[in-house]
C-alpha positions in Angstrom: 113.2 126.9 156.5 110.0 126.5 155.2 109.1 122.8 156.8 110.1 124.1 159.9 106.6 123.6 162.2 105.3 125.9 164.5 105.8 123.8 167.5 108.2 121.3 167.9 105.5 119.0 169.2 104.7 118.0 165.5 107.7 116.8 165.4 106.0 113.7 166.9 102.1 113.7 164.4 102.6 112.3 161.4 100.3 114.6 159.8 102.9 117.1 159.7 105.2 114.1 158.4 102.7 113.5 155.3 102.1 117.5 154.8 106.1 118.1 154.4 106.8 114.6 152.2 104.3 115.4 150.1 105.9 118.8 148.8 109.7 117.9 150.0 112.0 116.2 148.1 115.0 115.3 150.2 116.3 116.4 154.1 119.0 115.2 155.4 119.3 115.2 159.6 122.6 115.0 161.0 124.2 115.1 157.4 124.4 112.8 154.6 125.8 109.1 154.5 129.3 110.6 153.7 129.8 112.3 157.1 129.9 108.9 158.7 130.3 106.1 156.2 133.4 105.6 158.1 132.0 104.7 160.9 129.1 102.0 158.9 130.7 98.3 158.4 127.4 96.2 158.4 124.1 98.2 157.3 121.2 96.3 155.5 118.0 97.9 157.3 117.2 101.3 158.4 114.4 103.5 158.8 113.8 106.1 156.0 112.3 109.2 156.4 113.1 110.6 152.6 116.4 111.2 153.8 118.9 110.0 150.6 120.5 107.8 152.9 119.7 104.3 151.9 120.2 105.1 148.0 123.6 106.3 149.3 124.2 103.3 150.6 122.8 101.1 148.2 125.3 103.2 145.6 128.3 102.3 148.0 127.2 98.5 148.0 125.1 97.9 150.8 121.9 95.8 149.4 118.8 94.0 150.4 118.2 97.1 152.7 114.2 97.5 153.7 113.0 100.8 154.7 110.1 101.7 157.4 108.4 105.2 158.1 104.7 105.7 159.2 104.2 108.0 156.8 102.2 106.3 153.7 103.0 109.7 151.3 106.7 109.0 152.8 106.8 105.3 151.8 105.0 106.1 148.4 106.7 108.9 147.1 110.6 107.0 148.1 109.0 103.5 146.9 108.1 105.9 143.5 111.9 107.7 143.6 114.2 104.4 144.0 111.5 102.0 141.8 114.6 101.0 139.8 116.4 100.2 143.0 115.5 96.7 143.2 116.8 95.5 146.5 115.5 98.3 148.3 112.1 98.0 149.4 109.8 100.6 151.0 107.2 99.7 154.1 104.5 102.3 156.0 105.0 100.7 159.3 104.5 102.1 163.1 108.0 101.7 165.1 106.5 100.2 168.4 105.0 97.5 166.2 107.0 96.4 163.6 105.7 93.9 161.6 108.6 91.4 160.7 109.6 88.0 162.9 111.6 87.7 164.9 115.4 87.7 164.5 115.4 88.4 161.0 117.9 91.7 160.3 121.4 92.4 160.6 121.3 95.8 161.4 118.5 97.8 162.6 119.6 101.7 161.8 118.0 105.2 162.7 118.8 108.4 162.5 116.7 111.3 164.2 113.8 108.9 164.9 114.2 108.8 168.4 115.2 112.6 168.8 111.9 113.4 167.1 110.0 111.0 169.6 111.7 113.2 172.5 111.1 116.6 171.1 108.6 117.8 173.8 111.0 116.5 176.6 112.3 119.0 179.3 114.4 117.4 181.0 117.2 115.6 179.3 118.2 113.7 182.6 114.7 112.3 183.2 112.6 111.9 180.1 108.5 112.0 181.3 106.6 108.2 181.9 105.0 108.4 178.7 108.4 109.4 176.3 110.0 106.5 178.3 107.0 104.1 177.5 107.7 105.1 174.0 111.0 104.5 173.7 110.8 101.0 175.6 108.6 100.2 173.0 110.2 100.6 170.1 113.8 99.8 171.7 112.3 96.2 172.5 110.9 96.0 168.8 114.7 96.9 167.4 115.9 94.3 170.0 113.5 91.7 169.2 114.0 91.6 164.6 117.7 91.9 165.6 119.2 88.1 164.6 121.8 87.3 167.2 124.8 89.4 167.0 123.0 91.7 165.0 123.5 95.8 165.6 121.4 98.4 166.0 123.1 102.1 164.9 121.6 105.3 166.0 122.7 108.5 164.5 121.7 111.7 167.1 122.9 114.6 168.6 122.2 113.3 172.0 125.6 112.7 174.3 126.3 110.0 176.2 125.1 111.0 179.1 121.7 111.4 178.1 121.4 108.9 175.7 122.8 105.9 177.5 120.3 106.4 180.1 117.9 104.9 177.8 120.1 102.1 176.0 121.4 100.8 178.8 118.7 97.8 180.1 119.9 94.3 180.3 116.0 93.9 179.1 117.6 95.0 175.6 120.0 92.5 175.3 122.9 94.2 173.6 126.3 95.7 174.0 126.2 99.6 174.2 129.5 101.7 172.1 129.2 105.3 170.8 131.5 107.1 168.5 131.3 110.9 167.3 131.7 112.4 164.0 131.5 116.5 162.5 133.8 119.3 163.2 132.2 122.6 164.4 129.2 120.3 165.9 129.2 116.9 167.1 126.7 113.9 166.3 126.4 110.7 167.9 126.4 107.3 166.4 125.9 104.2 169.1 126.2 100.3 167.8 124.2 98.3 170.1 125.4 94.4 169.6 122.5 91.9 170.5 123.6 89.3 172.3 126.5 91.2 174.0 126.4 92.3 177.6 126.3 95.4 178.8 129.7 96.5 180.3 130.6 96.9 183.9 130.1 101.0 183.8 127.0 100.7 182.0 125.3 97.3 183.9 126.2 100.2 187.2 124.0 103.1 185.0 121.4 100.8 184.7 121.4 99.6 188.6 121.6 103.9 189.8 118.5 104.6 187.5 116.2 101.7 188.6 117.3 102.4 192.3 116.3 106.4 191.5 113.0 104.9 190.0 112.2 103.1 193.1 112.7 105.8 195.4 110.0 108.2 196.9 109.5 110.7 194.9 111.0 114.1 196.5 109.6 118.3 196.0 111.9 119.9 194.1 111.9 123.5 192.8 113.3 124.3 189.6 114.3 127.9 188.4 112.5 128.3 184.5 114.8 128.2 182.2 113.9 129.7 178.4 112.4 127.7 175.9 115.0 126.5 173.3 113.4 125.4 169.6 116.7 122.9 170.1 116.0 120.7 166.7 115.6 123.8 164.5 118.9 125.6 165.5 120.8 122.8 164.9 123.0 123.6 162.2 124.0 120.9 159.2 
């Protein structure tokens, strides 16, 4: 527990990022690569973190696999780790800007990014203007490097219910399934398929939430509800 910060707010400032890769070696959100290998058919770009992921899955076959964090101690220290790991490469690179044409990866692949960009959200149903600005921009950055027919996995603990709420744009361009893995506790993995439309029940989600964000905006009181450090009781 000692990387834990003292607000879950830092969960989002990469100066907490460079502080904790700088001393730790390894962590491993929503377990490691053989909780849902099952699940993985075509992987060759994800976003690193210095989860053991990718050298997991470079040892299981999967090649030519670049990895992106903003951290620069991050991208240093893994680029240092895996030097003899030729066909995996190691990029300090900002999510909502990713610097790579378009079109050009099979697989996009992240796994606790986007939980991390929401820690500071209340409400689950409704995530505040500027977490949905966020997410917007990174999901049309995923969508845009994505060649045709290309898939984007992310890993979570976010269900359905929540999560689809923000995958579900025909903006996106892509296909929307979800599949669960782990016994005691359940994570999430969706595969978003560019070039697919969305289905019938999720083309309707995405029709309800721009009609909700249309309408006039209503007073509403809310009973408080204790604060719940959710990402550090989750337990791996």
């Amino acid at each position: 527990m000692e990387y834990l910060p003292d607000s879950n707010a830092r969960y989002k400032d990469v100066n907490y990022w460079n502080e904790r890769y700088s001393t730790e070696e390894s962590f491993e959100w929503f377990g490691d690569f053989t909780k849902f290998e099952h699940l993985l058919k075509y992987v060759t770009q994800i976003s690193c973190g210095n989860s053991a992921l990718s050298y997991d899955m470079y040892q299981a076959g999967y090649t030519s696999i670049t990895n992106v964090d903003y951290s620069s101690i991050c991208v240093e220290s893994m680029a240092e780790r895996h030097k003899d790991c030729a066909q995996l490469s190691w990029l300090c690179m900002d999510a909502r800007r990713l610097a790579f044409p378009d079109g050009v990866f099979d697989v996009v692949l992240e796994k606790g990014t986007l939980d991390a960009m929401l820690v500071e959200e209340s409400d689950p149903w409704k995530v505040s203007e500027n977490a949905a600005k966020l997410l917007h921009q990174v999901l049309l950055e995923v969508s845009r490097v994505l060649k045709p027919g290309g898939r984007f996995i992310s890993v979570t603990f976010a269900q359905p219910h929540f999560r689809k709420r923000l995958y579900a744009r025909a903006e996106y361009n892509w296909s929307i399934k979800h599949y669960h893995y782990g016994s005691s506790f359940h994570y999430f993995m969706y595969v978003l398929t560019k070039g697919e439309e969305l289905s019938p029940e999720d083309a309707a989600l995405e029709r309800r939430l721009l009609k909700e964000a249309e309408a006039p905006p209503t007073d509403v009181n809310f009973q408080e509800v204790d604060s719940e450090d959710f990402l550090n009781n989750i337990g791996l």
